[in-house]
N, C-alpha and C positions, 0 to 999 in steps of 0.2 A: 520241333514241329513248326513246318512254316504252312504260310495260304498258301492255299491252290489259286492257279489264274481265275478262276471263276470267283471266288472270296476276294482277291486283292483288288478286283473290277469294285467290287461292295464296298470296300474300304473310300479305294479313288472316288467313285461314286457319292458316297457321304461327304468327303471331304470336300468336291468338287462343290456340294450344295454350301456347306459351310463357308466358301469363299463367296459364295454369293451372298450368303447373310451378312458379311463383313462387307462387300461391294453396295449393298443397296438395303442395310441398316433398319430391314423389316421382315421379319419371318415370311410372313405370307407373299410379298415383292418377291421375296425371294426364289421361296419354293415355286410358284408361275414362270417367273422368268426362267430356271432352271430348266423347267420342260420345256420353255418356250423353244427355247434354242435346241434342243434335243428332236421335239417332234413336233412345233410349231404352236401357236395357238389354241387353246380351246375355244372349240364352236358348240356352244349349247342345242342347236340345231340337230346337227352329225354327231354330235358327241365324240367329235376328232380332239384330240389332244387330250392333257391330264387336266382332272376336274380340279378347279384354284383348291388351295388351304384350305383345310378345316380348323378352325380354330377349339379345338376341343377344351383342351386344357390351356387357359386365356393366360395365363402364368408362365408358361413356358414353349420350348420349341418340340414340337411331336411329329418325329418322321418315322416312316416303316420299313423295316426291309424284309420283302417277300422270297425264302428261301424255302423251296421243295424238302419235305422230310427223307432226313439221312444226308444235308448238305452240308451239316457242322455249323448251326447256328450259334450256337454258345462260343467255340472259337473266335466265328467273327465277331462276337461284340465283345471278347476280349480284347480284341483287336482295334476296336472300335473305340472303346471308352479311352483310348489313348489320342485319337483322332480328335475325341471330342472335347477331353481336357486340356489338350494343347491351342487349341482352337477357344477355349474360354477362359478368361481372368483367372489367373495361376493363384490370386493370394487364395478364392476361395477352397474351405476345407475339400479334397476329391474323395465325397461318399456318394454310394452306387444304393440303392434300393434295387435287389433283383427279385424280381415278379415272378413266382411259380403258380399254375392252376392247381396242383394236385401233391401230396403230402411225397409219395414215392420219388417225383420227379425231385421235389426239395431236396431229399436226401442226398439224391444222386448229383444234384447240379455242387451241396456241398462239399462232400468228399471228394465233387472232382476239381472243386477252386481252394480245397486244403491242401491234398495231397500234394508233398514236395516232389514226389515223385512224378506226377503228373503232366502231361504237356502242358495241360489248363493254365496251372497251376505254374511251372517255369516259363513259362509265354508270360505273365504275369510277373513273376519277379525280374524278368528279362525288361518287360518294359515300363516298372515304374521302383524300380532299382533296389529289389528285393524289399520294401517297405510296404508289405500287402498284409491286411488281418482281414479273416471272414468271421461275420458274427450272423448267430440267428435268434431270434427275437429272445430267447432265453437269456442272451446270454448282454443283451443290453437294460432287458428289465433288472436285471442282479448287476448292473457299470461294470462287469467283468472286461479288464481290459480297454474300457470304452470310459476316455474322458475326453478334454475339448485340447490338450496336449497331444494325446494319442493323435486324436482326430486328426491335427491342425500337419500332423508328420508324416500319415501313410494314405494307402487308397485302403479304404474302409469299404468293403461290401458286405453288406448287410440280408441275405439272403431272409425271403417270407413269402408265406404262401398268400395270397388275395382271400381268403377266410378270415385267417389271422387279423385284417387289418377291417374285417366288417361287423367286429364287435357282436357277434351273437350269442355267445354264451360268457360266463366270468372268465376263464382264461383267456380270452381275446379282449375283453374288454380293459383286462389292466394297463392296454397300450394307452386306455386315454384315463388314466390314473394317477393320482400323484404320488411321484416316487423320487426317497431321500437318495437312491444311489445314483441318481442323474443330477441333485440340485448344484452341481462342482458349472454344468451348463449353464445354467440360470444369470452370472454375472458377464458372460462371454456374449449373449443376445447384442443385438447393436439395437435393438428395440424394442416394443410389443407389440409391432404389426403382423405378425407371424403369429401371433399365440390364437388357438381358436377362444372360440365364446365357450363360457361356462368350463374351461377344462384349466386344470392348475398346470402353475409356470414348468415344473418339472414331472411333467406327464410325458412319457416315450414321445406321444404320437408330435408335441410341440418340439421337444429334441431337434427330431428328425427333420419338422418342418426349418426350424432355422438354421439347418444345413444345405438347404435350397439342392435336396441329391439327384444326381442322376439317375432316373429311373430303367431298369429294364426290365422289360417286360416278356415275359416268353411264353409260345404259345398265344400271344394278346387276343388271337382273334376270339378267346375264352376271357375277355375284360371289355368288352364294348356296350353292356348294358348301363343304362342310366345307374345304376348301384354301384358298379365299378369306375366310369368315369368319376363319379363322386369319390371316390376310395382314392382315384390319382390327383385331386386336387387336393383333397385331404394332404397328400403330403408337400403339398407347395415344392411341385419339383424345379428344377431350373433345364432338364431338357430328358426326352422319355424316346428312346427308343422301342418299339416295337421288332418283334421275332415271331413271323407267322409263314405257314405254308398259303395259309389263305387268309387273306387281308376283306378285312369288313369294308362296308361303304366309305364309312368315316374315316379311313385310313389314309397319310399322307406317304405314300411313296416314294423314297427318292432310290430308291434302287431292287430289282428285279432278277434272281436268277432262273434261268430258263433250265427244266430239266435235263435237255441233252447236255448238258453241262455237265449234270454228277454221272450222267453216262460217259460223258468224255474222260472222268477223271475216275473212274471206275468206282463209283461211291453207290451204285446203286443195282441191283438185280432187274434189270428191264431187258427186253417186254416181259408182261406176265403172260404166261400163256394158260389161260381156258380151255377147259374138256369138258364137256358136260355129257354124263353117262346116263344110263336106263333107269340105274338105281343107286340105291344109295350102300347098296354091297358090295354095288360095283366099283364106287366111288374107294370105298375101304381097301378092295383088294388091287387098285390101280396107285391108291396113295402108299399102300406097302411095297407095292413093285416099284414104285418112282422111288423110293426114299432108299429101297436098296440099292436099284442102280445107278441113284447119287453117290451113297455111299461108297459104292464098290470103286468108282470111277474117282473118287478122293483122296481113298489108298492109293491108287496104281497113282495118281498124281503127286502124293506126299515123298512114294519112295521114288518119285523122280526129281525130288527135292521141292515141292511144294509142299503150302502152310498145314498142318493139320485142320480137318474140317469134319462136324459129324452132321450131317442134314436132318434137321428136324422138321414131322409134320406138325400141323396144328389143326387136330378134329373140333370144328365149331359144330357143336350137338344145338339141337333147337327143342326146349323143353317143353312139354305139354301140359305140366302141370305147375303148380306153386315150388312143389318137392324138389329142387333142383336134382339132389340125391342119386335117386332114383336112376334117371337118364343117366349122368356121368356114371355113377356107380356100373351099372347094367353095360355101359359099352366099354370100358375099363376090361370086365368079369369077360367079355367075349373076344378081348384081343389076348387076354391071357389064354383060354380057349383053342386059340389059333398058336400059340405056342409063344406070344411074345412076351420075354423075361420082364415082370414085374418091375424092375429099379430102370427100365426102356419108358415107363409110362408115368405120367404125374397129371395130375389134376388142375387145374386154376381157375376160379369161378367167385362170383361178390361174397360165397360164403366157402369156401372151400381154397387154401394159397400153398401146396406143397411145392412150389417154385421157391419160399422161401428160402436164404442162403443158401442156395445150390448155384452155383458156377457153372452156368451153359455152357460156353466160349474153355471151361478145363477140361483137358486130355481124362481127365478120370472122371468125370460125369459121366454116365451112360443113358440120359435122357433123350427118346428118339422121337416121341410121339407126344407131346400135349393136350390136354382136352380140354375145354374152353367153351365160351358161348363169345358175350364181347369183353369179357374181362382185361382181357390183353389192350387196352385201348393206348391212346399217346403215353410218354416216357416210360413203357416198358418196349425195349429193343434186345433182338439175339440176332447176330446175323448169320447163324447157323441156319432159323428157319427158313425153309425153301419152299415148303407145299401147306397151302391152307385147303384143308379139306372140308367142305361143306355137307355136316346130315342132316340138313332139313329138311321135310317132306316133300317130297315130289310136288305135290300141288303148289308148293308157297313159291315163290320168289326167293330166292337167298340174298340175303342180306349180310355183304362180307364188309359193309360202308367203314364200320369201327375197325375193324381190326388189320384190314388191306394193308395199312402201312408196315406193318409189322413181319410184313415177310421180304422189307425192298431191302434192306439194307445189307452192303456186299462185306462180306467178310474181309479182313486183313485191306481194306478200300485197296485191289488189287485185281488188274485182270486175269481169272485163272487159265491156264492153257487147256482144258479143256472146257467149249459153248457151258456144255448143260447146267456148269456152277457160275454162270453167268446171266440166268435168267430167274424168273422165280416163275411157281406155278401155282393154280384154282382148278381144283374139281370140284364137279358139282353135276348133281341129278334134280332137274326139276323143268316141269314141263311150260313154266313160263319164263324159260332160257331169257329171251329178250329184255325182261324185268330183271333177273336176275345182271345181266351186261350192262341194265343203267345203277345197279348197285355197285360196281364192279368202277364205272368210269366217274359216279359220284366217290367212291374210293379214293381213286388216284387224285381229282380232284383234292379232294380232302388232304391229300398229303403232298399238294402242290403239282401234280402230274395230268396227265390230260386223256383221251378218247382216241389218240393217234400210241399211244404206252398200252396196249393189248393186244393179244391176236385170238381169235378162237377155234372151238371145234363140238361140230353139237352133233353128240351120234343117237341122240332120242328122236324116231321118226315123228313126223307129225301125226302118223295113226294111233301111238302110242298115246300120245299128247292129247288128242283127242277122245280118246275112253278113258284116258285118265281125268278131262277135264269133266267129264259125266260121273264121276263115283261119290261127290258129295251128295248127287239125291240118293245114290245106292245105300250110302251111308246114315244118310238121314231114316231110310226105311230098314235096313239091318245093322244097327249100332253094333252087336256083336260080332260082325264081320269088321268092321273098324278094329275092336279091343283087341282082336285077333292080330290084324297086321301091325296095330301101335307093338304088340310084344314082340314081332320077330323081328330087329336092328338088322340082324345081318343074316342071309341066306347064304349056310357055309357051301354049298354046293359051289357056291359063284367065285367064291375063294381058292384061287388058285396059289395063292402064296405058302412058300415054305421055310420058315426062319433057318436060317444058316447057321451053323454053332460056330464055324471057321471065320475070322471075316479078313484070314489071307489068301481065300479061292475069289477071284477076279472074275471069271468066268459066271455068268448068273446062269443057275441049274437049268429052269423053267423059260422060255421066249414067251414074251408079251405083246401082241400087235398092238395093244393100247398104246404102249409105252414107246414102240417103235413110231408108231404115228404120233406121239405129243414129241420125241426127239428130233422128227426130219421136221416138224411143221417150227419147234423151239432153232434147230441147227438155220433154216432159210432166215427167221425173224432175227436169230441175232446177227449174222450176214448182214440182213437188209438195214438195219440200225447200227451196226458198226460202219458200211459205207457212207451213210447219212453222217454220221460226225465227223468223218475224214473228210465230206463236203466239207460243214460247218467250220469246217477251221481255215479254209480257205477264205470264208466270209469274213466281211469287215467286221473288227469289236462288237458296233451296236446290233447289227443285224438280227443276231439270234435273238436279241430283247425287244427290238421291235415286229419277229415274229411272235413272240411270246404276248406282244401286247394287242395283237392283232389288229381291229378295225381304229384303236385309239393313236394309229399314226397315221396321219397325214404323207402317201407317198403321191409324188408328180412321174409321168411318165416320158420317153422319150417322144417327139415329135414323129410323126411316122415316116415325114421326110428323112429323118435322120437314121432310122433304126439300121439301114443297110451298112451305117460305119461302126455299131458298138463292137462288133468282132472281128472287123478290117484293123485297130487301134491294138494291139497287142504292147502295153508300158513297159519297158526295161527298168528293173530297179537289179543293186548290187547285190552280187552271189557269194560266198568265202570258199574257198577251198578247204576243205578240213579231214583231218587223217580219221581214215574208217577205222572201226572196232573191229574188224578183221583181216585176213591175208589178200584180198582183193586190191588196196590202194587206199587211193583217195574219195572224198563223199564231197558235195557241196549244201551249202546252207545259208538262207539269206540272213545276209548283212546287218547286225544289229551293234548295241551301243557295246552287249556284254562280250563279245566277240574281239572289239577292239582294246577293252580294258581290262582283258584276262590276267596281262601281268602288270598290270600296274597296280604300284606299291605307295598308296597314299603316305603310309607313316614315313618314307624318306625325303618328301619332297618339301619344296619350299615352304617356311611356315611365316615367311615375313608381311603382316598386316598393320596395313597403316592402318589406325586404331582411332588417329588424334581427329579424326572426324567424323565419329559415330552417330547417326540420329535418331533425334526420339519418339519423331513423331509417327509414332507408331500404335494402334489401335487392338484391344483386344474385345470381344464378346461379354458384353453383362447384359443382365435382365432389371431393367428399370419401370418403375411402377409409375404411369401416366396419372390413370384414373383409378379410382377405386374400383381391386382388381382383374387390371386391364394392364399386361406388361407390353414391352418392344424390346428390341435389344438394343442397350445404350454401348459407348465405345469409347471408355475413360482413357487415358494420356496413359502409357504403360508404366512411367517411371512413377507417376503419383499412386499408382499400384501398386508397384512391385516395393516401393519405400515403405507401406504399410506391412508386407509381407512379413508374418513373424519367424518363417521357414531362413529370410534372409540373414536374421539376427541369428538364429542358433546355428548356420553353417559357417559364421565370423568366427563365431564363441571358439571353432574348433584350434586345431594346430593345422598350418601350413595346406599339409597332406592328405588331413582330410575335407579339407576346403576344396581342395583342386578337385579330392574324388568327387565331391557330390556338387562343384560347378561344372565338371564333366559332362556330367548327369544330364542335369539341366539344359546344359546346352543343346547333349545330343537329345535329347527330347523335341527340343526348338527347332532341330536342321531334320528331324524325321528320314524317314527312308532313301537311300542314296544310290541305289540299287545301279550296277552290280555293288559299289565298292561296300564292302564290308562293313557292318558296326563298329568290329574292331581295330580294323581299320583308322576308322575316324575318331576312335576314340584315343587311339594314342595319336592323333596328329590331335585335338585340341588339347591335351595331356601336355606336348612339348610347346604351345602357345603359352598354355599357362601355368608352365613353370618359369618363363623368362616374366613373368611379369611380379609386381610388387602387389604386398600388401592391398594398399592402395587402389592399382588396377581392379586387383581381381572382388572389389566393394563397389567399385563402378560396373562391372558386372550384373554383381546381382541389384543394380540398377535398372540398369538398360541391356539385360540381357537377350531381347528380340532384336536389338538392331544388330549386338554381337553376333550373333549367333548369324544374320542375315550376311554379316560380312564374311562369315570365316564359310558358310557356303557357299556363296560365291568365286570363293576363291577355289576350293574346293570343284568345283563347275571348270572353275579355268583352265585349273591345271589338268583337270582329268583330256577336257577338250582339247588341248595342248597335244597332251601324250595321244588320246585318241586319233587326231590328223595327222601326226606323224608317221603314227603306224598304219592309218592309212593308206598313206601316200605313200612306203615304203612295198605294202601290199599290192598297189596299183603296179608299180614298177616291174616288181617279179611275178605279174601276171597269176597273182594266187587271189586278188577281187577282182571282178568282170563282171558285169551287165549281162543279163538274162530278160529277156518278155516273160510276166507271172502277175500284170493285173490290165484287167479292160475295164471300161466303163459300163453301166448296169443298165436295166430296163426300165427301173424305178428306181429314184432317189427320195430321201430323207433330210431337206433340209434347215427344217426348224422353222426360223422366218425367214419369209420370200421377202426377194429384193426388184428394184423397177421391172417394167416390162421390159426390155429391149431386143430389138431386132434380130432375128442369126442366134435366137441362143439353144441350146442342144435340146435343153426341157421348155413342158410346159411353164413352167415356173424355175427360175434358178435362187441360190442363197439370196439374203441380205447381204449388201456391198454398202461401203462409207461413199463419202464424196468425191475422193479423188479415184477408188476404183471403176465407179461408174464413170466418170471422166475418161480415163486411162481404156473399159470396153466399148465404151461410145465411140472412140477414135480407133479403135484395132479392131472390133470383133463386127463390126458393121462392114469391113471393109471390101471389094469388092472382089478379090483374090480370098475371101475367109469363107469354106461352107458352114461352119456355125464354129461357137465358143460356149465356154461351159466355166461356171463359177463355183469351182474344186472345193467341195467338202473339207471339215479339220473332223479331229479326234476321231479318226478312225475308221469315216464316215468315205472319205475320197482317195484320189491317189497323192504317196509322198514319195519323196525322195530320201532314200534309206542312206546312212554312212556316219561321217566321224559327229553331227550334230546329232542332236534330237530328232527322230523323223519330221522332213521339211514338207510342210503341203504345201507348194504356189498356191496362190491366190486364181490364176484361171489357165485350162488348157484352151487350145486354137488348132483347127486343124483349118489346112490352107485347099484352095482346088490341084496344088502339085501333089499333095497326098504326106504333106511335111506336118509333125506335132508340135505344136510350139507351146511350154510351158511359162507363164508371164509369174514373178513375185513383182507387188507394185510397194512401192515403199514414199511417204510424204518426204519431203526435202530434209524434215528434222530427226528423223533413223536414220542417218551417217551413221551406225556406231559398230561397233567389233562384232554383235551377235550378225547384225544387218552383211558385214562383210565377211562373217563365215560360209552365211547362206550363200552368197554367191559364188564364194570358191568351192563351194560343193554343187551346187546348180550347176557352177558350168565346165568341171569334173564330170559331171552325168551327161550334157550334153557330148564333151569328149570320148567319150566312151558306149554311149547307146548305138553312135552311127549317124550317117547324113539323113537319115529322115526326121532326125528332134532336133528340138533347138532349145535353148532356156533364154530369156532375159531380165533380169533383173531392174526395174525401170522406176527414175527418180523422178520427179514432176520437171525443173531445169537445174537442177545440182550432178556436175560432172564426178562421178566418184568412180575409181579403178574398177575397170569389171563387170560395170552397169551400164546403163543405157539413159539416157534422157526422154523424155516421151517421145520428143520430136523424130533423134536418132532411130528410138525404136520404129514408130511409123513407117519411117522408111526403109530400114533394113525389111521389115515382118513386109510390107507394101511388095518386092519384090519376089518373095517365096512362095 
């Protein structure tokens, strides 16, 4: 199981922010400047940009990541806690504290970080090298497994629910008890500053604290009260991830997924579509017609080789009395009634659970229909359910707030070839509809989604509405007219459904206009939101996040003088030729890195590294206590680290063989993701590194194994780059890569912090530029042949030049009064070096091949270097075009 592009954004994301913790050596510096450059400044005023740090827990580093429900948040912070141990001092022991609100979801988060069987779970031993134990609180108060040996050797997660750890009754309390099967801990302390007051040395909860664990946290936005903050200082973490749909005030964000994203990667049943009928019989007898001609359209789909699926509704009854009984009972007794087989219907409510061990998602379940009120809340999911049907009384409001999420989530995360199992749906009879659609977008809210994720249909007239909203004084004056209509649920007359014994006849008996009108209104909305993400992918990376963030970016617009060229400028970037999956020919696809290194074979190539000048001055992530505490992150010498390291002594202890396997390890840990080239790949080229090496070497290793590891990616980098321009360039030749127009410049930009005023420039505002770039536009983009100049966005944000590098952003584009684009890279006199002179062979490869209306220059302040330009030359060349 790998990320989706949307999760791999989360990852980069965190990581992105974690380099900045390393660059500017203060949590809070950090996290500011991160957004700074993303969407600019915070203005307390406009409340533009991201509100600084909160320093919540003063101990440690606390970031958020806002993912919509049914995104696979637990994934990515599997994925994550790799990002963030690698990113911190290696000797410390890597234990996780995972954060559950609720006893069910525990259950579920453990069996699915036990199970070997599991992706979770192989994701996990995939990346911390099969050395994973999960314990839960039981099983640490009994040392089961659990000593400062164990500890010191694997990644240790420790799954607990936030109850557990707030001491309110005697089993929660014996976390801060003192216990002989932990006191093995006791002599391994490096102090007593870590011990709470009043609680003995081998009490759980001090354990844990002197393992300074990663915290995560799920669902968090269910941990924000003053009782819970306390609860995460309690365990003196050293860095806490948060996992929430919806992030509290006090939330530090560093990374955001936008819904249309689990639409884009088919993780989610959107739009919902809304109907709201006369009554609430009607509602029944339209939820049994929808669920069949799900159904029916499941099968014909399955025997066309799609996944098995059974659509289930979920009837949210609204009770009138204490009795819950009663209600479920009574509307149970009436669908039986209507003819629906008994083992079709289950129950689940705070005191009533026959969902117990039953298997939604198995072929041999036959549960169709649910009844419920809000029981179903977070960490229960089925993604079989499609229809939440609401009986609440006409008069109320329905209130689907709790349980909305529970019907989004897309079965097999696949798009099915038929619309209808591709959307979810809400019926509901109630005459204050409008009330009812802010329960409905407080809903989606709630599970990360927004107000633009619904479509409706209200077939209750407003005359309707209107004597209906008069029958509570009716009611007040004839109560037995009330008791009356509380006893009839459903008016069978209205019941037009007829259960099918067959469910190999496709054909539905009965025609429903209800159902054909929720179909065309579901068929146009999925339409209209499958073209809206085919837009979205055309958009740059951040974009969808900064629609997602809305009024908290800071965008500048074009000058109005200028707007007449954003669609005159159509940019060429490289095309690939590439063989169709059918009998027609050839397909093309733009230019990327994985394109050019499909067959390159890392494990053959060069492995000779000059070694004898390794350095060490190299820095990692700890939590250092200033004042009493009051932490920062300190950045100890790596080797005065890693020499402590007890992990280093026991991998010496081994033979040969197993030395190599697990400095392999290690290392690929260090060199992370290398995408395309394969894991395994890389693993057998450091495999043949270090076997030509001694003893000896491989000690100095697990010395300074960040500068190693820095060298052997590097090289790694080179060679791949090597192989990538050749085959480029081989490409170029036989006319199967070619230049295509496929990006213009925008209406509004994003970018971060503004840099000087100057003259002629495309926006109101353009980036932050250094010293020598404004030098370099002061002299070319003022000039008197230039109609303006534009200071090009990075990551994602502007246009680049695609091919055997990295995507290339220059530094500014130039368009001239001849109607020529000129792309400027400005480089100081001291980048003479190999990456400096790729860019350029690629730079002016694109200009060879765009056409005589681009141009690219590559420009040195006065250092003559192959290929480039001196400012001066440039002036004059650009002067004339």
């Amino acid at each position: 199981m790998e990320l989706k592009d949307y999760q791999q954004k989360v990852i980069n994301n965190l990581e992105e922010y974690l380099e900045y913790v390393q660059e500017y050596k203060d949590l809070g510096k950090a996290f500011n400047q991160y957004w700074e450059d993303k969407i600019g400044p915070y203005n307390p005023l406009d409340r533009t940009g991201m509100e600084p740090y909160k320093n919540n827990v003063p101990n440690a580093a606390h970031v958020c990541v806002k993912v919509p429900t049914a995104g696979g948040k637990t994934f990515i912070a599997i994925n994550a806690l790799h990002s963030i141990f690698s990113a911190y001092d290696s000797s410390k022991p890597k234990a996780i504290i995972w954060l559950v609100p609720w006893s069910n979801l525990l259950q579920q988060t453990v069996d699915a970080l036990s199970n070997s069987d599991h992706p979770y779970r192989q994701k996990l031993n995939s990346l911390f090298n099969n050395r994973v134990e999960v314990y839960q609180k039981e099983d640490l108060l009994q040392g089961s497994n659990f000593n400062p040996s164990v500890v010191n050797d694997q990644l240790s997660i420790i799954v607990m629910s936030f109850a557990s750890l707030r001491a309110k009754n005697k089993d929660d309390r014996k976390v801060f008890q003192e216990n002989g099967q932990l006191a093995s801990f006791v002599s391994h302390y490096k102090n007593s500053e870590h011990l709470l007051e009043d609680v003995d040395d081998t009490a759980l909860i001090n354990v844990l604290r002197s393992l300074n664990p990663v915290l995560v946290v799920d669902e968090s936005h269910n941990a924000e009260s003053d009782l819970s903050v306390d609860m995460l200082k309690n365990l003196n973490p050293s860095f806490i991830l948060d996992l929430t749909a919806t992030p509290k005030q006090n939330s530090n964000i560093v990374s955001l997924v936008p819904a249309i994203e689990l639409k884009k990667e088919h993780m989610v049943k959107l739009p919902v579509i809304v109907y709201n009928s006369h009554d609430k019989s009607e509602v029944i007898n339209n939820a049994l017609h929808l669920q069949n001609k799900l159904e029916r359209l499941a099968i014909q789909q399955e025997k066309e080789g799609g996944k098995y699926i059974r659509p289930i509704v979920l009837f949210q009854a609204q009770p009138k009395t204490k009795d819950d009984n009663t209600t479920f009972e009574k509307l149970k007794e009436q669908l039986l009634q209507i003819g629906i087989p008994e083992s079709h219907i289950k129950i689940k409510t705070a005191n009533i659970d026959e969902l117990k061990g039953v298997d939604l998602m198995s072929r041999d379940c036959e549960v169709r229909y649910i009844i419920t009120i809000n029981a179903l809340k977070e960490g229960w999911d089925c993604p079989f359910a499609y229809i939440l049907a609401s009986l609440a009384d006409r008069s109320s409001a329905v209130d689907v707030e709790q349980i909305l999420g529970r019907v989004l989530r897309q079965p097999y995360v696949q798009k099915h070839k038929t619309f209808h199992l591709n959307v979810s749906y809400v019926l509901t009879a109630s005459i204050k509809f409008n009330e009812t659609l802010q329960t409905i977008v407080k809903g989606l809210q709630e599970s990360g989604f927004s107000d633009k994720d619904y479509r409706k249909i209200d077939r209750m007239s407003e005359e309707v509405k209107e004597v209906e909203k008069s029958k509570p004084l009716d009611n007040f004056l004839f109560p037995e007219q009330e008791k009356e209509e509380e006893n009839e649920t459903i008016d069978k007359n209205k019941i037009t459904y007829q259960p099918i014994t067959s469910v190999d006849i496709i054909e539905e008996s009965v025609s429903n206009p209800v159902i054909e009108e929720i179909e065309t209104l579901a068929e146009e909305e999925n339409r209209r939101l499958e073209e809206e993400v085919k837009k979205q992918e055309n958009q740059p990376d951040d974009e969808t996040i900064f629609v997602e963030m809305e009024d908290k970016v800071k965008r500048y617009a074009v000058k109005a003088s200028n707007k007449e060229y954003l669609d005159k400028i159509q940019f060429p970037q490289f095309f690939i030729e590439v063989t169709a999956n059918d009998i027609f020919g050839t397909e093309e696809e733009l230019l990327n890195h994985e394109s050019l290194l499909k067959d390159f074979k890392l494990s053959t190539q060069d492995s000779n590294i000059d070694f004898d000048r390794v350095s060490s001055d190299l820095y990692k992530v700890d939590l250092e206590e200033k004042k009493k505490d009051e932490y920062t992150p300190s950045f100890a010498k790596i080797e005065e680290s890693i020499l402590k390291d007890p992990i280093a002594e026991y991998i010496l202890a081994k033979p040969k063989d197993g030395q190599i396997s697990d400095i392999t390890h290690q290392l690929l840990q260090q060199i992370g993701n290398m995408y395309p080239i394969p894991d395994q790949e890389i693993k057998i080229y450091i495999d043949r590194i270090l076997n030509s090496m001694n003893n000896e070497q491989l000690a100095d290793i697990l010395v300074r194994k960040y500068s190693y590891a820095l060298k052997i990616k590097d090289k790694i980098r080179q060679l791949a780059d090597t192989y990538a321009e050749l085959k480029f360039m081989d490409l170029i030749k036989s006319k199967r890569i070619y230049t295509k127009s496929n990006w213009q410049l925008k209406e509004m930009i994003v970018p971060g912090r503004t840099g000087s005023s100057i003259g002629n420039s495309l926006y109101e505002y353009e980036g932050e530029m250094n010293g020598f770039e404004e030098k370099v536009i002061m002299e070319l983009g003022t000039a008197s042949n230039i109609v303006f100049w534009h200071r090009n966005l990075e990551r994602g944000k502007g246009f680049y030049i695609n091919g055997f590098k990295s995507n290339h952003y220059p530094d500014f584009i130039l368009f001239t009064k001849s109607g020529k684009t000129i792309l400027v890279e400005t480089k100081g006199d001291h980048l003479d070096n190999e990456d400096s002179a790729a860019k350029c062979r690629l730079g002016n490869e694109w200009e060879k091949q765009a056409g005589s209306n681009f141009a690219y220059f590559m420009i040195f302040d006065k250092k003559e270097v192959d290929g480039a330009y001196t400012l001066d030359k440039a002036k004059e060349l650009i002067g004339r075009m």
